[in-house]
KOLNUVO-592508 format. One record per residue (C-alpha): residue in three letters; x, y, z. Coordinates in steps of 0.02 Angstrom, whole numbers, plus 50000, padded with zeros to 5 digits. Layout:
<nodes>
AlaXYZ/...
</nodes>
This chain:
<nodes>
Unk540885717448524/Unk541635699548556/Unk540425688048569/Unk540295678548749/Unk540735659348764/Unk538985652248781/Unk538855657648590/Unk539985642548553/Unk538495631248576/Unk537645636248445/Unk537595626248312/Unk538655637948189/Unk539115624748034/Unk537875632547920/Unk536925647847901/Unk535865643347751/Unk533835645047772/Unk532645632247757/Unk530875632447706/Unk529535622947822/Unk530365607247848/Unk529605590147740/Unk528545574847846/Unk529275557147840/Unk528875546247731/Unk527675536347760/Unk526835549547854/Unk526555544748039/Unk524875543048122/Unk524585536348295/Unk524405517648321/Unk522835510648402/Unk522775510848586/Unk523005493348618/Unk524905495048560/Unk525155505948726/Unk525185489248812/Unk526445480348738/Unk528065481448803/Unk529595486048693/Unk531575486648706/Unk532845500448674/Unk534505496548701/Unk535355501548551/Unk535835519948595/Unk535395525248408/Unk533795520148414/Unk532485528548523/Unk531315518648632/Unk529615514948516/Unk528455518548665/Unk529085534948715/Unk529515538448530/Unk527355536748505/Unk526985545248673/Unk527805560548577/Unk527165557148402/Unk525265555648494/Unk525805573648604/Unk526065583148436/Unk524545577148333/Unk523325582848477/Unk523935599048431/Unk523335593048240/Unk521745590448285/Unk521505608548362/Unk521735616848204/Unk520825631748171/Unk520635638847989/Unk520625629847818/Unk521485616647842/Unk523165611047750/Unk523115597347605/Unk524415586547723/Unk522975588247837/Unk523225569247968/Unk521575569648052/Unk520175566747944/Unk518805570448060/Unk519185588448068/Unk518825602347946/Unk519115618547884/Unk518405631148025/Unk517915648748044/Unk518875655147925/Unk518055670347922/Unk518885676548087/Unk519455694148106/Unk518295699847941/Unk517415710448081/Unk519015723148081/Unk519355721447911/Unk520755705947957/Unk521335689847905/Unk521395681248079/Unk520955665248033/Unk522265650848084/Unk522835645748250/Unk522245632648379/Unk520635632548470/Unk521095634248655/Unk520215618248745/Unk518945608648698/Unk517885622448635/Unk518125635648503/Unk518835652748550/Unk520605655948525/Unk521555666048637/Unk523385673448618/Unk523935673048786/Unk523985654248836/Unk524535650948669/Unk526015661248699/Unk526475651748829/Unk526175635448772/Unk527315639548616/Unk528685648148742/Unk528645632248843/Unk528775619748674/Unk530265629448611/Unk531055629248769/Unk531025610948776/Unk531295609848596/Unk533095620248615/Unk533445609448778/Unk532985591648716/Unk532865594048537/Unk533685579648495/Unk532015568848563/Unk531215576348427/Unk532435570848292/Unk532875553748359/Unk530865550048350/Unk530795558448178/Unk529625569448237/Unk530565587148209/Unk529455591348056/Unk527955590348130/Unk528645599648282/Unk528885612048156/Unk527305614648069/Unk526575613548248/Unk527445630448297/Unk527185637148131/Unk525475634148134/Unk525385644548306/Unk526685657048280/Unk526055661548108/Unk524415663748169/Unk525195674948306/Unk525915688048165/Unk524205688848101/Unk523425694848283/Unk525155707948287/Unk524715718248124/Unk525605732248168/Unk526785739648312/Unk525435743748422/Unk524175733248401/Unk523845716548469/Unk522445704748436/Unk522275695548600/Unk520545682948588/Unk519395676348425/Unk517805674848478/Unk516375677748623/Unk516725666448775/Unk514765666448820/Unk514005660948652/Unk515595647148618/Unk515055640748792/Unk513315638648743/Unk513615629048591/Unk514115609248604/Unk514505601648421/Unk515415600548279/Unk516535612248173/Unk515515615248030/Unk514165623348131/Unk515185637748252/Unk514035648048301/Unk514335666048273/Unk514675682248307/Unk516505680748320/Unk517165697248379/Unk519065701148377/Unk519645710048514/Unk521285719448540/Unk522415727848651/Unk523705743448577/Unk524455757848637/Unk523015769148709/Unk522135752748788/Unk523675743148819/Unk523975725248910/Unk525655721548978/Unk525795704049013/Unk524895699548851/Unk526035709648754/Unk527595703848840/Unk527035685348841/Unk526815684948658/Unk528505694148639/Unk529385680148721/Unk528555668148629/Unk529205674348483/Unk530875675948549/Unk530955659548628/Unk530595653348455/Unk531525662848372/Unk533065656848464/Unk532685640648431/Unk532575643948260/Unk534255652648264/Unk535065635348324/Unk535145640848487/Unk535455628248625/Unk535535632848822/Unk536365620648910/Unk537125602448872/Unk536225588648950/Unk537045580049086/Unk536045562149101/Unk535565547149018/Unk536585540548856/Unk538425546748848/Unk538235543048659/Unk537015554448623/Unk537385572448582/Unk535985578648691/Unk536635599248675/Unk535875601648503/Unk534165609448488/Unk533175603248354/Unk533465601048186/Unk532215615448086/Unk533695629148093/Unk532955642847993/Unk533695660947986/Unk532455671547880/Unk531015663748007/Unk531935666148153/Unk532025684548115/Unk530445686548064/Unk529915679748232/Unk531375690348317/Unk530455707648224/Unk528965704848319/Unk529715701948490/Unk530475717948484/Unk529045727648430/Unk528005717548551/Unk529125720948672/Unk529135739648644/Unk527315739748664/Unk527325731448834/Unk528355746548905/Unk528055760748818/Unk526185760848781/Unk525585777148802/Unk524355769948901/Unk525455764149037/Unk525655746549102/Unk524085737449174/Unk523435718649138/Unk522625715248984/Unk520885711049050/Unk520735731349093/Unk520725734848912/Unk519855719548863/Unk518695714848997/Unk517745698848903/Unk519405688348933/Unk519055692349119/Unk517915674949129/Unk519295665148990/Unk520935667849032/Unk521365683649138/Unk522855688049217/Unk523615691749397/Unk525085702149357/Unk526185706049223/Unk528145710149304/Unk528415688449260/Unk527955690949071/Unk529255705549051/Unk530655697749134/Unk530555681849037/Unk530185692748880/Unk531845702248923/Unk532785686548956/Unk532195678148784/Unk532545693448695/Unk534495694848754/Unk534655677948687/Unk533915678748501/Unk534745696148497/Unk536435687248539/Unk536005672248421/Unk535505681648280/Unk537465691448259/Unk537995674148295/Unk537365666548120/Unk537745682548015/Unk535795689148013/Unk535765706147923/Unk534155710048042/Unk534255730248121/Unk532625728048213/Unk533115735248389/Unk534135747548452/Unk534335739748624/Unk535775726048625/Unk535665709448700/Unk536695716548860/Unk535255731148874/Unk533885715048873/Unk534675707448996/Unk534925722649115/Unk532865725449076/Unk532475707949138/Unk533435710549311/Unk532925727549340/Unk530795720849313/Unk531405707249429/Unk531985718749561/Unk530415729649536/Unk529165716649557/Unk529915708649704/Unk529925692149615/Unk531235682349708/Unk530935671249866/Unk529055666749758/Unk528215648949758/Unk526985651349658/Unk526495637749518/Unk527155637649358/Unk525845639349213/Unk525185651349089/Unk524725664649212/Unk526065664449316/Unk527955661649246/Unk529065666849382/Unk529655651049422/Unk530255649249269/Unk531325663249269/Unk532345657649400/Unk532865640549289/Unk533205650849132/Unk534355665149238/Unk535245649249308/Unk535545641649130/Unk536065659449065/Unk537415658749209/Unk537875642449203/Unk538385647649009/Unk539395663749052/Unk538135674548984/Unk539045693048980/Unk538345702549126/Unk537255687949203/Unk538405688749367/Unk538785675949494/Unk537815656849465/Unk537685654349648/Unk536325667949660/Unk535325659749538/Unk535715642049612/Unk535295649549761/Unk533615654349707/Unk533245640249587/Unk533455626349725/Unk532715638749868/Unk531115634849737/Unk531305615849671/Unk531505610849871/Unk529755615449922/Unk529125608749754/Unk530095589849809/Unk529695592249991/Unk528045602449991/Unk527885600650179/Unk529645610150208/Unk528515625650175/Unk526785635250234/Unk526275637450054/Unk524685628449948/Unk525525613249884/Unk525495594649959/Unk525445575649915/Unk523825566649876/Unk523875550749939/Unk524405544749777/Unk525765554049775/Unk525305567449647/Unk525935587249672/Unk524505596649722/Unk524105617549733/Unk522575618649829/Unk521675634249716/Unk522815628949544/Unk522675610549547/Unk520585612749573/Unk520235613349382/Unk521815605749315/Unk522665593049439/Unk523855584149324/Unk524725603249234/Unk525445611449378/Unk526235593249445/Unk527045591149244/Unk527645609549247/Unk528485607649392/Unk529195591049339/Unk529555599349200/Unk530655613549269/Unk531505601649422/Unk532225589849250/Unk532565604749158/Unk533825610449307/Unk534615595349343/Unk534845587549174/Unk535815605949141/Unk537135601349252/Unk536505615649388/Unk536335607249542/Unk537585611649664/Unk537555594249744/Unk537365577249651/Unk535985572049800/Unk535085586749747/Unk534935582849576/Unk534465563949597/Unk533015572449723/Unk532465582249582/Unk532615570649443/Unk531765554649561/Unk530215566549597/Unk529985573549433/Unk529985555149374/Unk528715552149519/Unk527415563449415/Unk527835558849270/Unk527395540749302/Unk525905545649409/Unk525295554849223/Unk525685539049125/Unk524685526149250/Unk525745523549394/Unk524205531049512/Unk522755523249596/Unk521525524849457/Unk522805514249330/Unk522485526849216/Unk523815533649086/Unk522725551449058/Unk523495553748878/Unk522135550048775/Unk522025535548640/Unk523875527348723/Unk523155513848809/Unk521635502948828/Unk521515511148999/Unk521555530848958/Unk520105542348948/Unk519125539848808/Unk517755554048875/Unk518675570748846/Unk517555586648867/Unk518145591848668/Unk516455596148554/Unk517165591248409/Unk517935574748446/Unk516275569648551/Unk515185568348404/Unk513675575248484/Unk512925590348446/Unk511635592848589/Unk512245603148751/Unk510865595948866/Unk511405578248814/Unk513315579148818/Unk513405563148950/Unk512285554348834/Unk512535558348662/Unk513545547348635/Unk513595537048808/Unk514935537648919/Unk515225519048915/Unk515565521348720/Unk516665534448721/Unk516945550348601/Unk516635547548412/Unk518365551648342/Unk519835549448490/Unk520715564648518/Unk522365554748503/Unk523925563148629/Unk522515574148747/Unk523005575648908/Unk521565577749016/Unk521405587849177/Unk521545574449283/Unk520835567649448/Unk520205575049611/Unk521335579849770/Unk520845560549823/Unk521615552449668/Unk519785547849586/Unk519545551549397/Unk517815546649367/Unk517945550549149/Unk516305559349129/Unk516225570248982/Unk515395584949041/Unk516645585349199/Unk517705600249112/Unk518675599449275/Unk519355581449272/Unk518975577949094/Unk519345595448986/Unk520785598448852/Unk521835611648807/Unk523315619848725/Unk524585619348870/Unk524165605048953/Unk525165595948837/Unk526505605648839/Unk527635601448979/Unk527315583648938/Unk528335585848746/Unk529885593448834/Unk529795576948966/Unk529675564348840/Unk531055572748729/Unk532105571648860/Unk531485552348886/Unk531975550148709/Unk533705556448719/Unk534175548648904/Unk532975532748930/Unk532835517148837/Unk531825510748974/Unk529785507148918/Unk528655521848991/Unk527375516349130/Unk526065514449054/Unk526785497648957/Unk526645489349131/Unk524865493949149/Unk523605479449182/Unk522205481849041/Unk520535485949121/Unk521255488149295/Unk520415506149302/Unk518795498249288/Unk518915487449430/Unk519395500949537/Unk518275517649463/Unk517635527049572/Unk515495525549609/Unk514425539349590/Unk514955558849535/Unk516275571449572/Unk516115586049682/Unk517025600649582/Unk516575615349488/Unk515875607449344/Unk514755592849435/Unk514165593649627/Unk513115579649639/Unk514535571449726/Unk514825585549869/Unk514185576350015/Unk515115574250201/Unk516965574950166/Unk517005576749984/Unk516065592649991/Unk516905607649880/Unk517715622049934/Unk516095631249907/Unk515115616949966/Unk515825620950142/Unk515695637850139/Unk513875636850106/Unk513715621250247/Unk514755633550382/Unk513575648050331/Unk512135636850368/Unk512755627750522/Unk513235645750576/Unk511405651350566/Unk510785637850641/Unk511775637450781/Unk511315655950823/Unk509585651550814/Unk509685637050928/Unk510645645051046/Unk509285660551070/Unk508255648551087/Unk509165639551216/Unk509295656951288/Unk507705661051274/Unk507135643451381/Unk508395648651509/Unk507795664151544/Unk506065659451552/Unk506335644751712/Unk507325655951792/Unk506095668951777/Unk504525654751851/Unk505885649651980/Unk505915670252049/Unk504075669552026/Unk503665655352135/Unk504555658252282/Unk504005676752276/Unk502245668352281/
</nodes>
């Protein structure tokens, strides 16, 4: 079969493999906070901009310091150590490894799939950020560290190993990592007590990375430096791991649609990840798994693997992925973009696979169609009837997804609106200055440019959080003193260098109190969006990030008074600022009251009336 045009992108100059690649020497650790306010210059189109260069050295060390397992000997963050390594001994398995999911200690395969899908898409689209900051090898052992730890929870064809540990007794334990409180059971889906979208979501992690991997690149990159060859992925080309990676798709794949159990979400076979991470639907994890797996099957004839894992052929993938699409009525969506929901996403990566001439991937007006149909309402959220709006500051905002996590579903979307236009996809050049002016619109609102003055990466700046709800980088070890052990005003113990917190309220307040999981809490894919924007940065921008322009201590002369009024903390739910359940609760009482006041209104009524009849009767 001749291969299709797109293939000519990928890089095909050598097919030799590569073990993990080797860190720079020296080996690079983040600089103090107080060099986030100095401003620096990038001109020379060789050499990336030093601030955004850091931003992305401080975004893949965060992912360091979540480390799960023993711990390496090129180990950078010295205040962490080896971990539950007994994991998975309760079935008889070596699942130690992988990153704990937030700033507790569970680990959970289905996030983690998607944060590892989302890094390898960035890392095939703006790959060369990663190399021009010398920062591909620790890309590398980043994924590795995931994706290895992924094989482990995928033992055999039909079994998956989907969470590490009970969600109620991590949640009642606040310390270190030397004193993880046990049981911690393993539980897993396979084919008589299947999960779909777990299985599926995992399989395109695998071949998303896998692609990458491979050498594979989607699209060439259409802004910023003309010098720059922006169309390479990054530089950790490695065969034998790409089909290792590729072998488990497949087989994860197969178990997604032919469980003999049927298709169903995950949580109905394993229902303690119901209060963790559950899901809402699974027909977005098996297109994207179908779309992924046409390209690493493609990529993988392209550099001469000898790997006869599947019978289907990319073609047959592809066909899959639009016939799931059709079935679950996924077009004309507008949903958010995250770990639970991917759909979006599938109409960027259909567009790119157009764009490229990808045999059988039909006419790129259909997907540019409904690509922009999408990325309009994200730039103009007022153009439709749906949850998202402007705060005042001018953050993206999904009243129900933004509640717990403001700042991830604005740098998703930012995320997919550069994605699309820096691919050349647009079918106007307005469009794709729209697109590209409000992605860079969140992006600065992330980095400081909001009314708080607040970069919320942690450790960048004198001004970023330095409470983030993480156990082990607060030092304390006392869950009825997390606010005071240490104190707020001195900050976590160890800084939890390139964190991205989850941001401030619907009013634009971000009041850094540690036990305010809501505003304050870490995780695994909140970083994630952020690595593919600051790639891209790398390769296009040599202009300083915002958070160089940042007055130091300007967030304290403007933070707010008092407490939030979320789900973690309601002290602060008074008049206006009341929560969603706050007003529920307020209209159920107002309601009763009312009733009552107004029998008794009735009740008063009746009663003169009835003296009035009696008198004149008299």
């Amino acid at each position: 079969m001749l291969l299709p045009p797109w293939l000519l992108l990928l890089s095909l100059t050598s097919i030799q493999t590569y073990a993990q690649l080797s860190f720079p020497s020296p080996i690079w650790f983040p600089p103090n906070a107080t060099a986030g306010a100095t401003a620096t210059t990038g001109s020379n189109t060789t050499v990336p901009n030093e601030q955004w260069s850091t931003l992305l050295g401080d975004l893949l060390y965060f992912y360091e310091a979540q480390r799960s397992g023993k711990l390496p000997s090129d180990n950078r963050v010295s205040w962490r150590n080896d971990s539950a390594t007994s994991d998975g001994s309760d079935v008889g398995l070596d699942l130690s490894g992988g990153y704990y999911d937030a700033g507790d200690y569970i680990k959970v395969s289905f996030p983690l799939s998607f944060t590892l899908n989302s890094i390898c898409w960035g890392g095939i689209d703006f790959g060369m950020g990663y190399d021009l900051s010398n920062q591909t090898s620790y890309l590398d052992s980043m994924l590795r560290w995931g994706l290895d730890w992924l094989i482990k929870m995928h033992p055999n064809n039909d079994t998956l190993y989907v969470e590490v540990a009970d969600t109620g007794i991590d949640n009642a334990y606040w310390g270190g990592d030397q004193n993880i409180p046990g049981p911690r059971p393993s539980f897993q889906i396979n084919d008589t007590s299947p999960g779909t979208d777990v299985a599926a979501g995992v399989s395109a992690a695998f071949a998303s990375c896998s692609y990458l991997y491979y050498g594979g690149a989607l699209s060439p990159t259409t802004i910023g430096k003309s010098s720059v060859n922006s169309t390479a992925a990054a530089s950790l080309k490695n065969t034998t791991y790409g089909d290792t990676l590729l072998t488990h798709a497949v087989e994860l794949y197969g178990l997604a649609v032919n469980a003999s159990g049927g298709m169903t979400l995950y949580q109905n076979s394993v229902p303690e990840v119901q209060d963790s991470y559950a899901s809402s639907g699974y027909g977005d994890e098996l297109v994207m798994a179908g779309l992924w797996l046409s390209l690493a099957v493609n990529a993988s004839q392209s550099v001469n693997s000898t790997l006869n894992v599947t019978s289907l052929t990319a073609q047959e993938y592809y066909s899959l992925a639009e016939s799931y699409y059709s079935q679950f009525d996924l077009a004309g969506q507008n949903s958010v973009f995250n770990w639970d929901d991917k759909t979006a996403g599938t109409y960027i990566l259909f567009a790119q696979m157009a764009s490229l001439g990808f045999e059988g991937s039909g006419n790129l007006s259909r997907w540019q169609t409904e690509a922009e149909r999408y990325l309009d309402v994200v730039v103009d959220p007022s153009s439709s009837t749906g949850d998202a709006s402007l705060t005042k500051g001018g953050l993206l905002y999904y009243s129900g997804d933004s509640n717990d996590a403001s700042l991830n579903p604005a740098l998703n979307a930012a995320m997919l609106l550069t994605r699309y236009a820096a691919s050349g996809l647009c079918s106007s050049n307005d469009k794709k200055a729209t697109y590209l002016s409000f992605a860079q619109s969140q992006l600065d609102y992330t980095l400081g440019r909001n009314p708080m003055f607040v970069p919320y990466v942690v450790g960048l700046h004198p001004n970023s959080p330095i409470n983030p709800h993480s156990a082990m980088s607060s030092g304390g070890d006392d869950i009825n003193q997390i606010d005071t052990s240490p104190s707020l005003s001195q900050g976590n113990t160890y800084v939890l260098y390139g964190a991205i917190v989850g941001g401030p309220d619907r009013f634009d307040r971000f009041f850094d109190i540690r036990s305010d999981w809501v505003e304050n809490e870490v995780a695994l894919d909140y970083n994630a969006p952020m690595l593919t924007l600051t790639a891209m940065h790398i390769v296009t921008d040599d202009v300083d990030p915002y958070f160089t322009n940042l007055e130091v201590g300007a967030n304290e002369k403007v933070k707010p008074k008092g407490q939030p009024c979320d789900d973690a903390i309601q002290d602060g739910c008074s008049g206006h600022l009341l929560s969603e359940g706050g007003k529920i609760a307020l209209g159920v009482v107002f309601g009763i009251t009312g009733l009552v006041l107004l029998g008794l209104l009735a009740v008063w009524i009746w009663t003169v009336r009835s003296r009035g009849k009696l008198g004149g009767k008299a």
